[in-house]
N, C-alpha and C positions, 0 to 999 in steps of 0.2 A: 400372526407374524409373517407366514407366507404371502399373504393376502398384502401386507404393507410392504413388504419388498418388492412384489408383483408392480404394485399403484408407485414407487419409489423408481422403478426401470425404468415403466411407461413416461414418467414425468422429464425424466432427462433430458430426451432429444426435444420435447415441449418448451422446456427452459432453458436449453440451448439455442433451439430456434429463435426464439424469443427475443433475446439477448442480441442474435446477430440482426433479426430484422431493427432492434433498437436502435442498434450500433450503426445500423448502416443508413437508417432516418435521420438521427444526430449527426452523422459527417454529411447528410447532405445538407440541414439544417446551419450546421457550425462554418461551414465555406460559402452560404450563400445570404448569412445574415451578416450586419453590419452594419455601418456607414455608406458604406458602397454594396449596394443592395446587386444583387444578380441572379440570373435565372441558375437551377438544378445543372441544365447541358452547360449555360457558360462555365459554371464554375467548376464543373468536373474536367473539363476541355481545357480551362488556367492548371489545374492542378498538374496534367500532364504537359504543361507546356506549347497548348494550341491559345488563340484568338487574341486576346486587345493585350497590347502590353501592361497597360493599367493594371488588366482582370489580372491578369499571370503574376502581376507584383504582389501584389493585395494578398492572392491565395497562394502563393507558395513559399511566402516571407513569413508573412505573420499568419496567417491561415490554419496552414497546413501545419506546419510545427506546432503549435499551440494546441491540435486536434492530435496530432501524436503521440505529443507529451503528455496530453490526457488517456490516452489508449495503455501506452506502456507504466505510468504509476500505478492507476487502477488497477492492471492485471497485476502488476508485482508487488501492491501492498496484500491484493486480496489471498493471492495464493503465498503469501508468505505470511498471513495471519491464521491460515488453513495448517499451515502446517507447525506452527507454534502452536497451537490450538490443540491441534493433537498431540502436538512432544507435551506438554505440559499438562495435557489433561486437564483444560482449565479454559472456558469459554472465554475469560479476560485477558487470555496471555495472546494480544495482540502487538505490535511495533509499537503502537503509540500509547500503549499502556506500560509496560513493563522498561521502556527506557530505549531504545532503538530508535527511536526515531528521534526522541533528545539530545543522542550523541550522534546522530548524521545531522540534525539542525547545530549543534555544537561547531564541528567539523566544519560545516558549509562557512555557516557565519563568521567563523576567523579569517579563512580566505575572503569574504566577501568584503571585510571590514576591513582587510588590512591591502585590496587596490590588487589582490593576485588576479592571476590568470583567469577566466572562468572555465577553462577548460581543469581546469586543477578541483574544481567543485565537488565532482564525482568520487573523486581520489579522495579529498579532505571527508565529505560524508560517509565514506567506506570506513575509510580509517576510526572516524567517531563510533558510526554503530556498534564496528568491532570493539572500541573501547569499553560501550554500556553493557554489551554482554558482557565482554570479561568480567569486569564489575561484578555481575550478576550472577556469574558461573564459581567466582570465586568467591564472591559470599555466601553462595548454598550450597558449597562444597566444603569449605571452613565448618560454616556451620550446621552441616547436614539439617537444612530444613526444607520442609516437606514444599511441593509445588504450588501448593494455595499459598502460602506463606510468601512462596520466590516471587509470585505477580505482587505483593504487599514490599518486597524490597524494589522492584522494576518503580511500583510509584514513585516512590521515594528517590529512586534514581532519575525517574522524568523529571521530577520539581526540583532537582538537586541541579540537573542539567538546564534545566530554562531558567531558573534562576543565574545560573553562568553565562548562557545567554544573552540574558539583559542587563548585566554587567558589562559583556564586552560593546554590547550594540551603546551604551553607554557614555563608555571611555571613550571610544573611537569617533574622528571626526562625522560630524549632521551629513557632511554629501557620502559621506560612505556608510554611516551607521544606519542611512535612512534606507538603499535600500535592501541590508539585512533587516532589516523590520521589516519593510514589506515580506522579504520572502519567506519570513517566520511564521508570519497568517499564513502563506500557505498559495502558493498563485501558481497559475499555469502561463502568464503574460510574460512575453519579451521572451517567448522561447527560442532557440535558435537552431537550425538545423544542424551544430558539431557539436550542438549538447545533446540534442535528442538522439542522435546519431550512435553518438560513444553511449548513452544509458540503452539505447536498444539493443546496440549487441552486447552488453554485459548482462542485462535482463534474460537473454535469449539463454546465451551460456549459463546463468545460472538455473535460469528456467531446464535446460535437459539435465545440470546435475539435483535436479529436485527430482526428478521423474526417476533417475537411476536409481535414488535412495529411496524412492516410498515403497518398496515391498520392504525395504528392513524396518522404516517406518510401521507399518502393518504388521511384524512378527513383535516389536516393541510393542506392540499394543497387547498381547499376550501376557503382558507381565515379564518382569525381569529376569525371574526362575527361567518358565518357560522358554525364553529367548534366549537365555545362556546354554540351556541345553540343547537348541536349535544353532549352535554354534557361531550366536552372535556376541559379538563384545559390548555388552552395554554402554558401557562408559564411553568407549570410542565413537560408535555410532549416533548418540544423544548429541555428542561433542559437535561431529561432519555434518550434522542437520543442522544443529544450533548454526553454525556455520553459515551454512548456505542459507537457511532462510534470513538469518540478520543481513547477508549481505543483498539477497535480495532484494529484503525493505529499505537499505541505504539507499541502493541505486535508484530506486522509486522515490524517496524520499530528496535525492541530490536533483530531481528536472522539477520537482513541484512543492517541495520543502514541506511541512511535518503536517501534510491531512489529517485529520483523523477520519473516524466511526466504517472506512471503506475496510479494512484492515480483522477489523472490530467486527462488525455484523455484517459484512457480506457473505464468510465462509458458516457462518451459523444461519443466513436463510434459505442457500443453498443446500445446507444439510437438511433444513426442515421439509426442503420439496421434494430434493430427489436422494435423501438417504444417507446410509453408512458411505462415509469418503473411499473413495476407488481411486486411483489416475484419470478416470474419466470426467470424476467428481469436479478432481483440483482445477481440471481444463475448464470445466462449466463457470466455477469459482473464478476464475482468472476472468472468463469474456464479463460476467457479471457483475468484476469489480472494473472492468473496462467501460461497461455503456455506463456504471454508475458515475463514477467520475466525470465522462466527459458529458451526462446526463445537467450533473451537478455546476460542470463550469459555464455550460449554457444558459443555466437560471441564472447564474451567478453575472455573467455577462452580458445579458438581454430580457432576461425575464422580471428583474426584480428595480424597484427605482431608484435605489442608489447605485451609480454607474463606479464602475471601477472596481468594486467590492470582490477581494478575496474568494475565489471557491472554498480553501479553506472555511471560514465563515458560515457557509452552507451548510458542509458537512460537518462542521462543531454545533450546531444547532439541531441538526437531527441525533449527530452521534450523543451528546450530552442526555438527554431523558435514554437513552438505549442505553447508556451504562449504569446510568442508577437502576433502571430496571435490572439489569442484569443482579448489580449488587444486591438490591433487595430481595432476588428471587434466590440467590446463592445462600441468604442468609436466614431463609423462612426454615421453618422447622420441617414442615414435609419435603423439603427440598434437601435437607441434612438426610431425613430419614432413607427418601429411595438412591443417597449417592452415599 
């Protein structure tokens, strides 16, 4: 045990590093491929606003936002599936498993369908997730059942929610309904610098009340007993978490609309490498759900031959086999046995 916490330390600043030299190969990669090809120095030189008017257009319109908006979903799906994950003691209690991310695509998609603002997007998406939670909080509260059970009503509220979804994408007029369908697959395209702008500082702010709460997070992991006698209010504290990480995964979910599998298995392979979750963990988890994503919309955008294609798409093609596994390992008998 000594011995694996030891090799779990060492691993940390390994897959941090890691993460950042990824992170920072992908933004050189993601600003300098295209249509309009350009060198590494030109294109870091457009991003600050030196050299060809052209370049400086190209990379700081559509570019540079687009590489952003990948930066800040990824972190904020990943570290808000980290700490779901933990409140519910349940490797599946991710955003886009348990209904969060169905009622921020819920949310987005009315505004989107009915010609609003799109500065309103983020607001509508917050507003949804908080909705799927309540949903969720109030029927495992009603019916006192137990947390494996609650990711089984989260599904039921996802398919409850996309099903609403393509109702309304439906109803509403082809030039409007079309492109909430795009953004239901899930896309980082057409981002815009006052959307990424307003999801970055809401990510930011939520991101230091996530940090404030994980030592009570951490004493909840003691058990209920335990924690009450350490002078924590369970109920309340479960509630402030629930909280904040739903609203995390909105925000993430309002600039790139309902990814999945980043959420889902990011904070589970980071536990594999570098160990029991800490604050240092969640940070690692967060860069690692960042190079994944903007990993993922570069294939999605260059790499693969159908042009235009969803990241989204991507990342439901790998997340899909990683949840069945999950399921089948959750349901194996030795798996019953040592949990």
């Amino acid at each position: 045990m000594i011995a694996r916490t030891s090799l779990s330390r060492f691993m940390i600043p390994i897959v941090a590093a890691t993460c950042l030299l990824a992170l920072a190969a992908l933004t050189i990669a993601a600003l300098t491929t295209g249509e309009v090809s350009m060198s590494a120095a030109t294109a870091l030189a457009a991003a600050v606003g030196f050299g060809d008017r052209g370049d400086v257009f190209v990379v700081q319109e559509f570019r540079a936002p687009r590489l952003v908006a990948g930066v800040i979903a990824g972190a904020g799906l990943a570290a808000a599936g980290a700490v779901l994950q933990r409140l519910f003691r349940n490797p599946l209690a991710s955003p886009d498993v348990i209904g969060v991310t169905g009622g921020a695509s819920f949310g987005a998609v009315i505004v989107l369908a009915a010609g609003a603002s799109q500065s309103a997007i983020p607001l509508a998406a917050l507003a949804g997730g908080m909705f799927a939670a309540l949903a969720l909080g109030a029927i495992g509260w009603k019916s006192q059942l137990s947390t494996a059970r609650l990711v089984l009503v989260g599904l039921a509220i996802q398919a409850g929610l996309a099903a609403a979804v393509n109702l309304v994408i439906v109803r509403f007029p082809k030039e409007l309904a079309g492109s909430a369908m795009r953004w239901t697959a899930g896309s980082l395209y057409g981002r815009t610098w006052p959307e990424v702008s307003g999801a970055a500082i809401g990510c930011v702010l939520v991101m230091v009340l996530l940090y404030a709460q994980y030592r009570t997070l951490a004493v909840l992991d003691l058990g209920d007993d335990s924690a009450g006698a350490l002078g924590i209010g369970v109920d309340s504290a479960r509630l402030r978490l629930l909280i904040t990480a739903v609203a995390m995964a909105a925000l993430a979910v309002a600039i790139s609309g309902p990814i999945v599998f980043v959420a889902l298995a990011v904070p589970q392979i980071v536990r594999l490498l570098c160990g029991p979750p800490t604050p240092v963990t969640l940070a690692v988890t967060a860069l690692a759900g960042a190079s994944l994503l903007v990993a993922a919309d570069f294939t999605a955008q260059h790499l693969l031959p159908v042009h235009g294609l969803p990241v989204g798409v991507v990342t439901t093609t790998v997340g899909a086999p990683w949840l069945l596994w999950l399921l089948v390992r959750d349901s194996s008998p030795a798996t019953r046995r040592t949990t």
